[in-house]
C-alpha positions as CSV (number, residue, x, y, z in Angstrom):
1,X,37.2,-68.7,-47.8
2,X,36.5,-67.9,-44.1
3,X,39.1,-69.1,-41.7
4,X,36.3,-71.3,-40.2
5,X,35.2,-72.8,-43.4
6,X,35.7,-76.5,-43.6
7,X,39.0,-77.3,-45.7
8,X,40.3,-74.1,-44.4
9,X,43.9,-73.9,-43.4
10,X,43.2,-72.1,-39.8
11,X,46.8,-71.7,-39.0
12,X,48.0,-70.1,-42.6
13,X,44.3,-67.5,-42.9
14,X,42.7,-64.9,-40.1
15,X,39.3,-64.2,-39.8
16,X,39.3,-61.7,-42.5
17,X,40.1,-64.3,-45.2
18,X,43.5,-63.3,-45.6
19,X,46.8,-65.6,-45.1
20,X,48.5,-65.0,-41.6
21,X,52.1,-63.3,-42.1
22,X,55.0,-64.8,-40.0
23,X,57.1,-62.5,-37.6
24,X,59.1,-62.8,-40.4
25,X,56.8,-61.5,-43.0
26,X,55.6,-58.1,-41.9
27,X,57.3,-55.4,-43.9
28,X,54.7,-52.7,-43.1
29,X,51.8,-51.8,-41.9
30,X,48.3,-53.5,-43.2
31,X,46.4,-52.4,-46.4
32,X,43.7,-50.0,-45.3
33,X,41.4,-50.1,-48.6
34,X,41.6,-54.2,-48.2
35,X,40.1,-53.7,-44.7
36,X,37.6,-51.5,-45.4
37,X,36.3,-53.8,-48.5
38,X,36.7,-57.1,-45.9
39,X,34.6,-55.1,-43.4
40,X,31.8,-54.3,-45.9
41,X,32.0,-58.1,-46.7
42,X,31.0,-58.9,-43.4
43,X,28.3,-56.4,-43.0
44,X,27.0,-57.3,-46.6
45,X,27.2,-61.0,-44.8
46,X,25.1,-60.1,-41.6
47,X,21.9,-58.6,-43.9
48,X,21.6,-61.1,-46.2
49,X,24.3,-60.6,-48.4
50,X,26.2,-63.6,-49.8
51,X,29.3,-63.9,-52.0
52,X,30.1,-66.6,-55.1
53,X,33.4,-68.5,-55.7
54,X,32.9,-70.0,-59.1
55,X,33.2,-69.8,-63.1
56,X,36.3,-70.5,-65.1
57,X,37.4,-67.2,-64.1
58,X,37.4,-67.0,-60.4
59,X,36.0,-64.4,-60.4
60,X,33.4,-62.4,-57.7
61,X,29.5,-61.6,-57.6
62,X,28.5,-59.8,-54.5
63,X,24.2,-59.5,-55.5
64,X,23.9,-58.9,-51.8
65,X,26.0,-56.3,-51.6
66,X,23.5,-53.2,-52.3
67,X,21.2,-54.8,-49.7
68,X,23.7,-54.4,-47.1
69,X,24.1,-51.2,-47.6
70,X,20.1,-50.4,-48.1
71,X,20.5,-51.9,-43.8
72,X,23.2,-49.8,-43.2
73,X,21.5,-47.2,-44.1
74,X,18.3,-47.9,-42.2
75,X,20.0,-48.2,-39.4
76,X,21.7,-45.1,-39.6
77,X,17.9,-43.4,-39.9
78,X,16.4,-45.1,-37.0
79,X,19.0,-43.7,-35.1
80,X,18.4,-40.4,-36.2
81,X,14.9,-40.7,-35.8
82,X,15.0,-42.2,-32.7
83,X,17.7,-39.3,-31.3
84,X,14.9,-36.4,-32.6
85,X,12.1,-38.4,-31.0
86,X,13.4,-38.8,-27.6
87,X,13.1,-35.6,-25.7
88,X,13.3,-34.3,-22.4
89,X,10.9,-31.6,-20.7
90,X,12.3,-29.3,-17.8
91,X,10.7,-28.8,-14.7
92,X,9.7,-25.5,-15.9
93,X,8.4,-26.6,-19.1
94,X,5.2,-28.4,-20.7
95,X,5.0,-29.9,-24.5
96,X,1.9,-29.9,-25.9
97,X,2.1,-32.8,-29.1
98,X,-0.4,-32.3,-31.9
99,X,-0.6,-35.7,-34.1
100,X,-2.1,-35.5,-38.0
101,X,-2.3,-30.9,-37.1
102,X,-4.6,-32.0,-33.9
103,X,-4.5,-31.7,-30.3
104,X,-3.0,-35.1,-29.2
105,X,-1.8,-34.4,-25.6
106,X,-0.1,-32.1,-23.2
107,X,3.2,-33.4,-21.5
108,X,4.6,-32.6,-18.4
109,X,8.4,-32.6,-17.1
110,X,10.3,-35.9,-17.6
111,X,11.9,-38.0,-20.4
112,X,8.9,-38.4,-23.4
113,X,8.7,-39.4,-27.5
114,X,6.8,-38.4,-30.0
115,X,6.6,-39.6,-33.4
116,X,7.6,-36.8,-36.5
117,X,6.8,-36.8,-39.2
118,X,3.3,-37.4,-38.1
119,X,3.7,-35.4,-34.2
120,X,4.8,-32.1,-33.4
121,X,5.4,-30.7,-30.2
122,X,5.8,-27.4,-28.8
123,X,7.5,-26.8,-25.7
124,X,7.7,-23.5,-23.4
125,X,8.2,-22.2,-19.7
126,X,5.3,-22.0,-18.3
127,X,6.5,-20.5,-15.1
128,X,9.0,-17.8,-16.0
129,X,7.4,-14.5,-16.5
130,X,7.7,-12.2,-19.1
131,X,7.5,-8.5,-19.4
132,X,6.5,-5.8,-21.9
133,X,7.0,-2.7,-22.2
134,X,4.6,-0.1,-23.7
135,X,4.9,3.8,-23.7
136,X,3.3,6.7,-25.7
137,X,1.4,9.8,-25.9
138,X,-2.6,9.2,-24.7
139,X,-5.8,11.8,-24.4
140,X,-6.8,11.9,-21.0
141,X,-10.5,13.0,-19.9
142,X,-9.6,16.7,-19.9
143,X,-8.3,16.7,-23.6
144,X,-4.6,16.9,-22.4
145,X,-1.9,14.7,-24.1
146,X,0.3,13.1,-21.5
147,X,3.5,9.9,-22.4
148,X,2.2,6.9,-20.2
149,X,5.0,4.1,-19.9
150,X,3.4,0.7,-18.9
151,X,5.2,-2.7,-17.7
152,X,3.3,-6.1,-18.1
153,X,4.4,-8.5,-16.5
154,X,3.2,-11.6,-17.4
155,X,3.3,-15.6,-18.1
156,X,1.6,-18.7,-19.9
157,X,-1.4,-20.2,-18.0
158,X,-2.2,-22.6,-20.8
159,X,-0.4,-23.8,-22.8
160,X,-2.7,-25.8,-25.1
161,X,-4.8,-22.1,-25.6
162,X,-1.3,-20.4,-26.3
163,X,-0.1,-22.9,-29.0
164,X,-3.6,-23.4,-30.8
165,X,-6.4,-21.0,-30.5
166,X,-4.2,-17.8,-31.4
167,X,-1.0,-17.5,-34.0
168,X,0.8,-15.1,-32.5
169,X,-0.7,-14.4,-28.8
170,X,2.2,-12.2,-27.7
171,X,1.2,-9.9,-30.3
172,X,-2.1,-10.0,-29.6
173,X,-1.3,-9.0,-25.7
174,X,0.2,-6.0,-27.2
175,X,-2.7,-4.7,-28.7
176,X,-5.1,-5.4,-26.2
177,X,-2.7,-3.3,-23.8
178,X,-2.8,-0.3,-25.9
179,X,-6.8,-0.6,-26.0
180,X,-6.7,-0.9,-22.3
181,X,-4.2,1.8,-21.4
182,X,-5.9,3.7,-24.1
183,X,-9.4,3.6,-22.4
184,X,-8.2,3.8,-18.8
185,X,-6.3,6.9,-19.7
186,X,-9.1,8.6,-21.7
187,X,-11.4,8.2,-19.2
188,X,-9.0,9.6,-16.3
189,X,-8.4,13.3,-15.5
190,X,-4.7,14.7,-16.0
191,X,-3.9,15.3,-12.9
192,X,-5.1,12.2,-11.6
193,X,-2.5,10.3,-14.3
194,X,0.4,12.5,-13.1
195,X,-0.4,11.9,-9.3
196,X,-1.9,10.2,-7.0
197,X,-4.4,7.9,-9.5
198,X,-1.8,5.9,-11.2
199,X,-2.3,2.9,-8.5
200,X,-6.2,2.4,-9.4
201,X,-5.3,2.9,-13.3
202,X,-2.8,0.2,-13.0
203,X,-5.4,-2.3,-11.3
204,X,-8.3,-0.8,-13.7
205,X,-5.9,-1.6,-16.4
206,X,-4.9,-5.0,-15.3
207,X,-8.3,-6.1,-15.0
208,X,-9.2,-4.9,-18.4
209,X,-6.3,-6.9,-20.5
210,X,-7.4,-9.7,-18.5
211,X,-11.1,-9.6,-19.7
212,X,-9.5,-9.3,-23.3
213,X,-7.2,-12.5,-22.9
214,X,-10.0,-14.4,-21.7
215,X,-12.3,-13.6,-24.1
216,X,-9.7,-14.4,-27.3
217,X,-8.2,-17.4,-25.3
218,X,-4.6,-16.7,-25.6
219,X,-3.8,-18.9,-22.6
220,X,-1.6,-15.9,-20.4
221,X,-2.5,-14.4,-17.2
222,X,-0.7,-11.3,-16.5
223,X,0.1,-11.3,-13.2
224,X,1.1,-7.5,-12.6
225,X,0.7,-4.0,-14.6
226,X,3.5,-1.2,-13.3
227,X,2.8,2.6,-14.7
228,X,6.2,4.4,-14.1
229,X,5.7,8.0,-13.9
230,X,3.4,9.6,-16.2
231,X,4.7,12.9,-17.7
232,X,4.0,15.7,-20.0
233,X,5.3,16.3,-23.6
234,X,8.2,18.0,-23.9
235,X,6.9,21.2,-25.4
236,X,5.2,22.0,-22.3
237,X,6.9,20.2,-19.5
238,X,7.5,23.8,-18.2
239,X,4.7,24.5,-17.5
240,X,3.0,21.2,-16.1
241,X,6.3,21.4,-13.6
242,X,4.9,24.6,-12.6
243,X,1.1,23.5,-12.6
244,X,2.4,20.6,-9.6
245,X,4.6,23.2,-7.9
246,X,1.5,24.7,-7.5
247,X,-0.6,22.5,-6.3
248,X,2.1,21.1,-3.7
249,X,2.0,25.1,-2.7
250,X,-1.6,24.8,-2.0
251,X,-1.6,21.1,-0.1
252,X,1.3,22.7,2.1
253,X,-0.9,25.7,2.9
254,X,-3.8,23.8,3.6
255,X,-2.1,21.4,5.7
256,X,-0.6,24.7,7.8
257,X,-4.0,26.2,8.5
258,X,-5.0,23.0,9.3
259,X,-2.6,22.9,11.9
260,X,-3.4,26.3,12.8
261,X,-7.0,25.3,13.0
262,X,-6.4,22.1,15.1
263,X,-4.4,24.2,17.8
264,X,-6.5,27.2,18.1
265,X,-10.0,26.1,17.7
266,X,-9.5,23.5,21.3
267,X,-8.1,26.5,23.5
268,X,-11.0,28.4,22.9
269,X,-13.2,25.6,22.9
270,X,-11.6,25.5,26.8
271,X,-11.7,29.1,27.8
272,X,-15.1,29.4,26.3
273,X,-15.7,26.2,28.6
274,X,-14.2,27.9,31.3
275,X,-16.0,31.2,31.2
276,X,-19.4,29.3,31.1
277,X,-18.4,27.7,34.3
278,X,-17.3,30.4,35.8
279,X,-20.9,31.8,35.3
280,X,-22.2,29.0,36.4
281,X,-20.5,29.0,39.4
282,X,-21.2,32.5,40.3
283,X,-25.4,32.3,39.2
284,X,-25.0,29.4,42.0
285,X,-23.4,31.7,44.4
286,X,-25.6,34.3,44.1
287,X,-28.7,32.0,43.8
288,X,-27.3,30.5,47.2
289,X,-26.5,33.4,49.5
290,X,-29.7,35.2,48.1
291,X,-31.7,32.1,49.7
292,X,-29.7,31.8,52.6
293,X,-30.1,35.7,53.5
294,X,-34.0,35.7,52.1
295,X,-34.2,32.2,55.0
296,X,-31.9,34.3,57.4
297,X,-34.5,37.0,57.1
298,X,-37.7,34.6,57.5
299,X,-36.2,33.4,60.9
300,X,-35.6,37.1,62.2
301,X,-39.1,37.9,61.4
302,X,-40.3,35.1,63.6
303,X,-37.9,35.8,66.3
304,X,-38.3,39.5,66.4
305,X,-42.4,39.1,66.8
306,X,-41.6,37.0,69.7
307,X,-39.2,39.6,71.3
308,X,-39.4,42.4,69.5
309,X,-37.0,45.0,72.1
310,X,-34.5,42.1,72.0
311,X,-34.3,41.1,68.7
312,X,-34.0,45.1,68.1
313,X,-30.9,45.5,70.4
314,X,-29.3,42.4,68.7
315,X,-29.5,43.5,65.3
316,X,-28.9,46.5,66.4
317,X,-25.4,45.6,68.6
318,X,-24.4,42.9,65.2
319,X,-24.6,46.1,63.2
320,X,-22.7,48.3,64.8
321,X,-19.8,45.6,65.5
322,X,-19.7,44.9,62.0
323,X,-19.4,48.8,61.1
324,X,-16.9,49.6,63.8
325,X,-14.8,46.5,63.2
326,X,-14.6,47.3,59.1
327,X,-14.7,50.8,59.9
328,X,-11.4,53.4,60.6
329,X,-12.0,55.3,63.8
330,X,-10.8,58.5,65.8
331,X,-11.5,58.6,69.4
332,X,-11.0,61.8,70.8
333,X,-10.5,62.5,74.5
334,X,-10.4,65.6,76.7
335,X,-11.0,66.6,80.3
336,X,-9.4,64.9,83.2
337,X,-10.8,61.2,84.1
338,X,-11.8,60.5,80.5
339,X,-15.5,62.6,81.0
340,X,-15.3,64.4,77.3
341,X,-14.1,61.3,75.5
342,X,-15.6,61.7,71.9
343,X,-15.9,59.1,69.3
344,X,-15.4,60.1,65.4
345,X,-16.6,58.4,62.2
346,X,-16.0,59.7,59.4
347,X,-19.6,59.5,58.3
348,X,-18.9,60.8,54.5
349,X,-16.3,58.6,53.6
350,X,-18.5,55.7,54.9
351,X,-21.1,56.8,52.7
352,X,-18.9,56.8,49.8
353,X,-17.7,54.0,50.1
354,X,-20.8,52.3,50.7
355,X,-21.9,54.1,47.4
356,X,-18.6,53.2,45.6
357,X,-18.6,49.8,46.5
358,X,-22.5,49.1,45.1
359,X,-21.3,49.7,41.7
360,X,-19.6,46.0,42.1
361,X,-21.8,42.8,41.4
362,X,-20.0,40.9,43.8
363,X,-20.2,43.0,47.1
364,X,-23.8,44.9,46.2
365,X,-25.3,43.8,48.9
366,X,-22.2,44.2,51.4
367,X,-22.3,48.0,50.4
368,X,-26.0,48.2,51.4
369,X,-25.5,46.6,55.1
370,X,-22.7,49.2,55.5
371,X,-24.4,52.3,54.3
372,X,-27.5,51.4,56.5
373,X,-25.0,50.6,59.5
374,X,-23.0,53.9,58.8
375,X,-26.9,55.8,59.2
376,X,-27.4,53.9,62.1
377,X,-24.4,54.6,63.9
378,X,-24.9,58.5,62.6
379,X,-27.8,58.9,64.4
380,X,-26.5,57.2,67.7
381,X,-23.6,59.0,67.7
382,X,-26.1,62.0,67.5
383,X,-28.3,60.6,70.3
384,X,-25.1,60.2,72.8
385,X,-23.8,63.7,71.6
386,X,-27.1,65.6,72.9
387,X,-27.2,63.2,75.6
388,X,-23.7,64.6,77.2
389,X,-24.7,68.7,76.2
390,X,-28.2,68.2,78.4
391,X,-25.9,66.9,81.0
């Protein structure tokens, strides 16, 4: 009987059905097998349960009793259940839920539930991105076998087309790199791989797995393709080392003459520039001074038909002042009061110089003046020297 059963003795029972002890009775601790049967009594009592006093020989029925425990254990389930349902998607995460093997939804970061048996999710980072690594020995375009290590880099675009359309899509992105890098390389010239062409085969490459993703629907972008240094095999790593040596050997030389070229070919684009103007300039000269004397000529004409005794002594006194003034001289003298005074020119040297001197472009016409003015002043000197002997 339950301490708050009517009849009950509140004072001498507690509320587990069992008489109170006085201070005086308690030898030592409770019974723990007589709690735990009172405490299944009570949950037995909360689902339905229900206990008998009765019968001749007092004795218990407890038909409730494997219902309480049917509740105990549902309870115990729906926590279980309801701790697997509940689940919680990072920021970096989605969850795509299938119910009954079909498409149901895709979920983004927060606090969700599904409902297993009947749902299944799957959940992945869809920003993180992944990398694989690929490396081995391809034909290129010459029919040389060169080891081509490749990086993808890559990451889930979506996630619904990674969980459902293909059953293993990372393995798939394998194999459509090695048909990429395959192609790319066959269809790419040795040197080309081991040099300068590895940026446009990484992009032509790139590309390419794209194209295959898309097409089988795997849900990944790949974001970047890295090609490390392509290299020979080892048997004849030798010799491709020498093959580049040489072909550094012939980009320095080229690059010299180059240089060379780029330093000689303006100077004598100048002095070749020069010289023309310097023919210029004397064509001009000549052009010039041959007007001005052919001009200088013209006038005289007119002026000596108007005077023709004047215009003769002029020329005539000009000429001789430019002959004596250019012209060494040796006056001789003898007698008393200066009567015999005799001036010399050396007539032959004149002459040879005049005749020396029209060899030169630049003073031709200089050495004609002076061999006419040295005949000139030959014959006057001539004319005064018979003039003094008739004296």
């Amino acid at each position: 009987m339950a301490w708050n059963e009517p009849g009950g003795n509140s004072n001498n029972q507690d509320p587990w059905g069992g008489k109170r002890r006085n201070n005086g009775d308690r030898k030592g601790p409770p019974d723990l097998d007589e709690a735990f049967r009172k405490l299944q009594e009570s949950l037995n009592g909360l689902f339905g349960g229900g206990k008998k006093r009765g019968g001749d020989d007092g004795g218990r029925t407890s038909k409730g009793g494997g219902y309480g425990l049917l509740g105990l254990g549902l309870v115990v389930l729906a926590a279980v259940w309801l701790y697997s349902a509940v689940y919680v998607v990072d920021e970096q995460e989605q969850a795509v839920v299938l119910r009954f093997g079909k498409y149901y939804e895709t979920v983004g970061p927060g606090l969700n539930i599904y409902f297993p048996p009947i749902d299944k999710k799957y959940m992945e980072n869809v920003t993180r991105e992944r990398a694989y690594t690929k490396q081995g020995q391809m034909l290129t375009e010459d029919e040389n076998i060169v080891e081509v290590p490749l990086t993808v880099q890559y990451k889930i675009s979506n996630l619904q087309d990674f969980v459902l359309n293909v059953d293993q899509p990372e393995i798939s992105l394998q194999q459509a790199t090695e048909s990429a890098l395959r192609h790319v390389v066959g269809s790419t010239a040795m040197d080309q791989v081991l040099t300068e062409g590895r940026e446009l085969m990484a992009s032509e490459i790139k590309e390419r797995l794209q194209r295959f993703l898309d097409t089988y629907r795997t849900g990944i972008t790949v974001t970047q393709v890295n090609i490390q240094s392509a290299a020979a095999p080892r048997e004849v790593q030798e010799a491709f080392d020498d093959v580049i040596r040489a072909r550094e050997d012939e980009q320095r030389s080229r690059n010299q003459a180059e240089t060379y070229a780029n330093g000689v070919v303006p100077e004598a684009r100048g002095q070749a520039q020069r010289i023309l103007e310097d023919a210029n300039g004397y064509r001009d000269e000549v052009v010039s001074r041959a007007k001005g004397e052919a001009d200088r000529f013209t006038k005289l004409v007119a002026e000596y038909r108007k005077a023709p005794e004047v215009t003769r002594e002029r020329l005539y006194l000009d000429t001789m002042q430019e002959v004596f003034s250019n012209t060494s001289k040796v006056l001789v003298t003898g007698g008393k009061g200066g009567q015999n005074n005799l001036l010399y020119l050396p007539l032959d040297k004149m002459i040879e110089g005049g005749r020396s001197g029209a060899s030169a472009p630049a003073t031709g016409s200089n050495a004609a003046a002076n061999e006419a003015s040295a005949r000139a002043a030959a014959d006057l000197l001539q004319q005064q020297t018979r003039t003094r002997e008739s004296r």
